[in-house]
C-alpha positions in Angstrom: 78.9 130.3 127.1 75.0 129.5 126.9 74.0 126.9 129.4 71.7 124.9 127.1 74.3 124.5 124.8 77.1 123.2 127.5 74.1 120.7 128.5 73.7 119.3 124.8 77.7 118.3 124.8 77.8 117.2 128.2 74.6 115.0 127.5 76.4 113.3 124.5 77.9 110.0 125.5 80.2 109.5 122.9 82.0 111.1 119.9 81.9 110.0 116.3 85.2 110.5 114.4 85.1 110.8 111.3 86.9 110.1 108.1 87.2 113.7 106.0 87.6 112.0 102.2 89.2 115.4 101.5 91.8 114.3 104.0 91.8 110.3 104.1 93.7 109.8 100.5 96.5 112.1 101.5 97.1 109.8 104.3 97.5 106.2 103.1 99.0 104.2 103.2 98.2 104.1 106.6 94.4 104.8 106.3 94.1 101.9 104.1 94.2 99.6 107.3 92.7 102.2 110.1 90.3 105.5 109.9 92.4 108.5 110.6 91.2 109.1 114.1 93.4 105.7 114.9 96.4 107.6 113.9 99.0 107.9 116.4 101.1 110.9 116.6 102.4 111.5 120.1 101.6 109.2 122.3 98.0 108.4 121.9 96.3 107.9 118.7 94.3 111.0 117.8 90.7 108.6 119.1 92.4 108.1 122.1 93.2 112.0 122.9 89.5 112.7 122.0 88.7 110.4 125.0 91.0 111.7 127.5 90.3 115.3 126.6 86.6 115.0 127.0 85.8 111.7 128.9 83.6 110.4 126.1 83.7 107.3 124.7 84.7 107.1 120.7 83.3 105.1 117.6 84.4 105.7 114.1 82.9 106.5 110.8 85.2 105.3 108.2 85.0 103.2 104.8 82.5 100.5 104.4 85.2 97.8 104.7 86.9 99.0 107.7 83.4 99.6 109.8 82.9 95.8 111.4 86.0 95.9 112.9 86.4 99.7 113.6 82.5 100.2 115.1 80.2 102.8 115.4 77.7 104.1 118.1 74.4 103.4 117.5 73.0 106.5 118.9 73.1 110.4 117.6 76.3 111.6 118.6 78.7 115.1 118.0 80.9 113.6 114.8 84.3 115.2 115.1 86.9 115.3 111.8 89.3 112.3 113.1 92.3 114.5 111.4 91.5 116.8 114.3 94.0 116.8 116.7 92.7 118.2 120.0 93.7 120.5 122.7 91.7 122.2 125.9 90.7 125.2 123.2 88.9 122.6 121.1 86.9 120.8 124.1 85.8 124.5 124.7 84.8 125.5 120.9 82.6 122.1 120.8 81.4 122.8 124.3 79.7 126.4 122.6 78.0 124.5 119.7 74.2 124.0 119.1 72.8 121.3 117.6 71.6 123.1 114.4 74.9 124.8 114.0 78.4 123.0 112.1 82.0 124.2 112.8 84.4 124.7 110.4 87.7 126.1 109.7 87.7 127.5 106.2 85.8 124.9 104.2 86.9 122.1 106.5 84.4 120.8 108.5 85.5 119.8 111.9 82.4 119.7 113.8 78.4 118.9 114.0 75.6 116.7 115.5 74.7 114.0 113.5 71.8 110.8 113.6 72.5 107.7 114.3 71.5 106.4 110.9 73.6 109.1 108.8 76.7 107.9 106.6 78.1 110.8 105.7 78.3 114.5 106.5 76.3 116.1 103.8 73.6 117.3 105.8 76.1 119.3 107.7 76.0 122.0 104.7 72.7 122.7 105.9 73.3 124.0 109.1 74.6 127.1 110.3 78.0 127.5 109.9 80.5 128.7 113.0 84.4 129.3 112.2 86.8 128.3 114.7 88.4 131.4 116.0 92.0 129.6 115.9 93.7 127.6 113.7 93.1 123.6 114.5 95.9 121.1 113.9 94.9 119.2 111.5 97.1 116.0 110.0 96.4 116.3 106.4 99.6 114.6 105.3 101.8 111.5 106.2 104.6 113.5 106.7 102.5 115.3 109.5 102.8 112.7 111.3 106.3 113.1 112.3 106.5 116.3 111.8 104.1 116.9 114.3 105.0 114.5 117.1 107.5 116.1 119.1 104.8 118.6 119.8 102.4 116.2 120.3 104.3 114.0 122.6 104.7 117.2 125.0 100.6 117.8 124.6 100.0 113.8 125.6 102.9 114.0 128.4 100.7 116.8 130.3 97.3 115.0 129.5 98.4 111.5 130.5 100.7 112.5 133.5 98.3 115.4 135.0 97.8 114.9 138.9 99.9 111.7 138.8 103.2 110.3 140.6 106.1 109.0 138.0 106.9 105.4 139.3 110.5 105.7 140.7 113.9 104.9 138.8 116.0 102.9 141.4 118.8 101.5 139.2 121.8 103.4 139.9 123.9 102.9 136.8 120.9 105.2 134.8 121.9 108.7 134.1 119.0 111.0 134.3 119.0 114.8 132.8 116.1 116.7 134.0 114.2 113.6 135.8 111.3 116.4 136.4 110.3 115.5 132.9 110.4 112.1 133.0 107.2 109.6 133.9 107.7 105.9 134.0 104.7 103.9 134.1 104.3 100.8 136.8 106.5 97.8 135.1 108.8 99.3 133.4 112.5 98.5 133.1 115.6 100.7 132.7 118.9 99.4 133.6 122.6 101.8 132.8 120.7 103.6 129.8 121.4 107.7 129.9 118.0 109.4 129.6 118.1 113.8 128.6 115.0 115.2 128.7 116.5 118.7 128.4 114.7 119.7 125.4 111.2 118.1 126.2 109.7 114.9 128.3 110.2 111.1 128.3 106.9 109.0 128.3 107.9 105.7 129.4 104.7 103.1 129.2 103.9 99.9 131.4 105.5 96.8 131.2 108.7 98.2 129.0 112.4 97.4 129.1 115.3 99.9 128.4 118.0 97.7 127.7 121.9 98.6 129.0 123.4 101.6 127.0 120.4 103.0 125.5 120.6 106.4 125.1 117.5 108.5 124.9 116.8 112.2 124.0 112.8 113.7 124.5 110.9 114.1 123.7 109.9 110.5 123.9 107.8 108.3 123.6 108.0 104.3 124.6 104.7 102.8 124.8 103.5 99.9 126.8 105.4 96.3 126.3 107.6 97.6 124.1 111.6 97.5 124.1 114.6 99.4 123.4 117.5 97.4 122.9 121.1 97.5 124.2 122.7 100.2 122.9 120.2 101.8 121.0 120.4 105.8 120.1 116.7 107.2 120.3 116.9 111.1 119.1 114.4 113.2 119.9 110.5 113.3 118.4 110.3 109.8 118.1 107.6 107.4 119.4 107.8 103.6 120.0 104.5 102.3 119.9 103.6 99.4 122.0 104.7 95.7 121.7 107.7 97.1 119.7 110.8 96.0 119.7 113.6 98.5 118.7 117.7 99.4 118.1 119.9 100.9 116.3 119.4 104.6 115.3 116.0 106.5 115.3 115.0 109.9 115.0 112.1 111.9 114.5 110.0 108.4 113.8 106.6 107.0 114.5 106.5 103.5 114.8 102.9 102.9 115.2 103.1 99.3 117.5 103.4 95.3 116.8 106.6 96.4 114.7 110.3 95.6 114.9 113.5 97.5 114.1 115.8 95.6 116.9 119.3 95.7 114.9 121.5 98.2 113.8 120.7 100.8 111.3 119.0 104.5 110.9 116.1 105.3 110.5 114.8 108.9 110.3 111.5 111.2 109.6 110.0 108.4 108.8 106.6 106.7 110.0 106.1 102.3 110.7 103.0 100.9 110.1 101.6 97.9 112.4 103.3 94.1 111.9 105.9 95.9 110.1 109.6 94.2 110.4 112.8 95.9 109.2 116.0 93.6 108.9 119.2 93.9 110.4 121.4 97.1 109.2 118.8 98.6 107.5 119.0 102.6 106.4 117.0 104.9 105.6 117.9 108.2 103.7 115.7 111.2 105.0 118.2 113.9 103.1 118.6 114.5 99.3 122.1 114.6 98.5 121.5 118.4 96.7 119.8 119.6 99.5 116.7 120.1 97.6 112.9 119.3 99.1 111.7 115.6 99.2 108.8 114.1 96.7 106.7 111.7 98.4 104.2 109.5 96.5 100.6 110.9 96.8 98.1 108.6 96.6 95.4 111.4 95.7 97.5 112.6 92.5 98.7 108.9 91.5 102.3 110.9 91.5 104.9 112.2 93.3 103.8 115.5 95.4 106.6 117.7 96.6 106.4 117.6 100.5 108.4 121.1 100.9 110.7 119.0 103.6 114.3 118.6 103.5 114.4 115.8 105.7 111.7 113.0 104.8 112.4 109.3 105.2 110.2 106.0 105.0 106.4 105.7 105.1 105.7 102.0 105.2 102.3 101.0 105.8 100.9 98.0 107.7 102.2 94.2 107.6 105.3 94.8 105.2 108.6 93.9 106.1 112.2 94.0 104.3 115.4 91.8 104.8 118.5 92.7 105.8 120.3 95.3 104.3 117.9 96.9 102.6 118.1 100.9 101.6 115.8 103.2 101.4 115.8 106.1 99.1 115.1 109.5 100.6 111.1 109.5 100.4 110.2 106.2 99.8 106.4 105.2 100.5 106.2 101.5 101.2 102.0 100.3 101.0 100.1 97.0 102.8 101.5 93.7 103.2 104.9 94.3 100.8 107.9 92.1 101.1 110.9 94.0 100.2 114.4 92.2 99.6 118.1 92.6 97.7 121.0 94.7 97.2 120.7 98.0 95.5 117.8 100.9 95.6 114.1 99.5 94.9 112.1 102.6 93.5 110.3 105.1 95.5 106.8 104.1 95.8 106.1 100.4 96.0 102.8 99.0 95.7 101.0 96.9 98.4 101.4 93.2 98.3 104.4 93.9 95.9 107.8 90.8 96.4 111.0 92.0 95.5 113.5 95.3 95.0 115.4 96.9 93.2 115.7 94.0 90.5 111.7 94.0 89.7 108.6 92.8 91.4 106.2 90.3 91.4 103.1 89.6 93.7 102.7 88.4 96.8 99.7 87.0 96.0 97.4 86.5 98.7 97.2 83.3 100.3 101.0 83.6 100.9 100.5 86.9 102.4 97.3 85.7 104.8 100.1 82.4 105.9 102.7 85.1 106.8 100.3 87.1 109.0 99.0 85.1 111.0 102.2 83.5 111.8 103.5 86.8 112.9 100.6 87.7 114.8 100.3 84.2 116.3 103.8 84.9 117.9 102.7 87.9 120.0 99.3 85.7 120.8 97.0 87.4 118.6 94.3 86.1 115.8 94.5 86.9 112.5 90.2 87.5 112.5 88.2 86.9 109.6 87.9 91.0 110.2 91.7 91.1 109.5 91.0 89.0 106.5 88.5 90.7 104.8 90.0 93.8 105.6 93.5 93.1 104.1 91.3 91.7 101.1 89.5 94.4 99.7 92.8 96.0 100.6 94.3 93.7 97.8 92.2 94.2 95.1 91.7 97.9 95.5 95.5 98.0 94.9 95.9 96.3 92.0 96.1 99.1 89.8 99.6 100.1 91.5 101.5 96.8 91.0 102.2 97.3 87.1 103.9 94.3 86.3 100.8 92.5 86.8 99.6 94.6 83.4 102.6 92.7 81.5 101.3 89.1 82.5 
């Protein structure tokens, strides 16, 4: 590797991720509140792996409205596609690049230097283009996101747990299957749950509680201050972010963190926004009854996209919440700040800020929402900023379009 180049990346003091807009549409709802590199799929969020991998700091550079609160360095930095999701091979392909030169993968850019003052990536057509000699993992779809995680739980497990002692399990009543790949952070809580890490690791964050007959198949993920409740059946692939609070059945879910799902009730392939509540009893449907592959509303199209799964479940984005026992069709795509009640099936895709099922909607117009919000945050002693406010705002109006029924009034 040329010396001078090594020098420029190691003389970088932080990493800009980047939103690719070839990439960001295909992911909302849940880019409509974060960039992309504050995904999290594993343990970390993607920002969060940059970090570790590299001991850099990270900034973002996302959409106009999201910048204040999600900040960028002011100083020239290597901006790195935040869809990227990284691995020791990746550290090494941006260690080899020059500052005139941009890496891509096909026509995806992944890579290059970039000024302070730049707001976009345009200028990285002018360099000299490097392929990556390997494929990347890239999240270009929601569905990714669970469909990638067991993977990228075992990828975080090593990174995290590297060179470090696992905090002992003393209760007694706690069956353990292949404790070797389990690491439990200082704080945490486990009292007669059964834990299998057989068929990959169990990530178990500070602060946590596992409840009395939770049972628990890696890989897993629990994240700090959150809790699995009694009795609770965690398949594997999932990840709990942190300040969660869940039961019932999961499997091969992403809850993303500040959300609750602590009744009965399944929920599978499916990915949980932030300040998301699901009521008691609850299900999710994450198989067609034919057998055939799921459709999943695609922002990007303004239609349904076929995802070429046969198991696909809920994607509900930030600060929406349904009542007891609600049902959820087989690839159902929930946006921002919905409220979602009543017997039956509501449709497929619901709109953000939409009130109601599967007997119609109206709006929950915005005042009402902001009220909700910051009582929910207030309870886990956290402001509802003007950032938030503004945010969830622009968030509103941009939306419009999708809640129909508002055309009829």
């Amino acid at each position: 590797m040329d010396s001078g180049r090594l020098f420029y990346f190691c003389s970088m003091d932080s990493l800009l991720l980047f939103d690719d807009p070839a990439i960001r549409g295909s992911l909302l709802p849940f880019t409509f509140t974060r960039p992309v590199a504050s995904i999290r799929v594993g343990i970390l969020e993607i920002a969060d792996k940059w970090a570790m991998h590299t001991g850099k700091r990270v900034s973002y550079l996302t959409q106009d409205y999201l910048q204040q609160k999600f900040a960028r360095a002011k100083e020239k930095s290597l901006a790195i596609n935040g869809a990227w999701l990284p691995d020791e091979n990746s550290v090494k392909a941006l260690a080899a690049l020059a500052e005139n030169e941009a890496l891509f993968f096909g026509k995806t850019l992944l890579a290059a230097y970039i000024g302070e003052t730049e707001k976009n990536m345009d200028k990285a057509k002018e360099l000299i283009h490097v392929q990556l000699d390997h494929e990347p993992v890239l999240l270009l779809k929601t569905w990714n996101i669970f469909q990638f995680n067991g993977a990228e739980i075992k990828k975080d497990f090593a990174l995290i747990t590297k060179g470090r002692q696992s905090e002992p399990l003393n209760d007694p009543y706690t069956k353990v299957y292949f404790p070797e790949n389990i690491f439990i952070e200082k704080g945490a809580t486990i009292k007669a749950a059964i834990l299998n890490a057989e068929n990959g690791p169990i990530y178990i964050g500070r602060d946590t509680e596992i409840q009395e007959g939770a049972i628990i198949r890696g890989p897993f993920a629990l994240c700090d201050h959150s809790t699995i409740n009694m009795g609770a059946k965690l398949r594997g692939d999932t990840t709990v972010g942190p300040h969660c609070k869940v039961g019932g059945e999961v499997s091969n879910s992403v809850i993303f963190g500040y959300s609750n799902k602590g009744h009965e009730g399944f929920l599978g392939n499916s990915v949980i926004g932030e300040w998301c509540n699901i009521g008691a009893d609850t299900n999710t449907s994450n198989l067609k009854n034919n057998y055939t592959s799921v459709k999943l509303w695609d922002y990007t199209r303004g239609a349904f996209a076929n995802t070429g799964l046969q198991f696909c479940g809920l994607m509900m984005g930030d600060h929406s919440k349904c009542g007891i026992n609600t049902m959820f069709n087989t690839g159902t795509v929930v946006g921002v700040g919905a409220n979602i009640f009543g017997d039956g099936f509501p449709r497929n895709f619901i709109a953000s800020f939409a009130w109601g099922g599967s007997s119609g909607f109206s709006t929950f117009q915005f005042p009402k929402f902001e009220e909700t919000a910051r009582a929910v945050m207030g309870r886990r002693g956290i402001a509802f900023t003007s950032e938030d406010q503004a945010i969830l705002q622009v968030i509103f109006d941009q939306s419009k379009t999708y809640r129909i029924w508002e055309k009829s009034i």
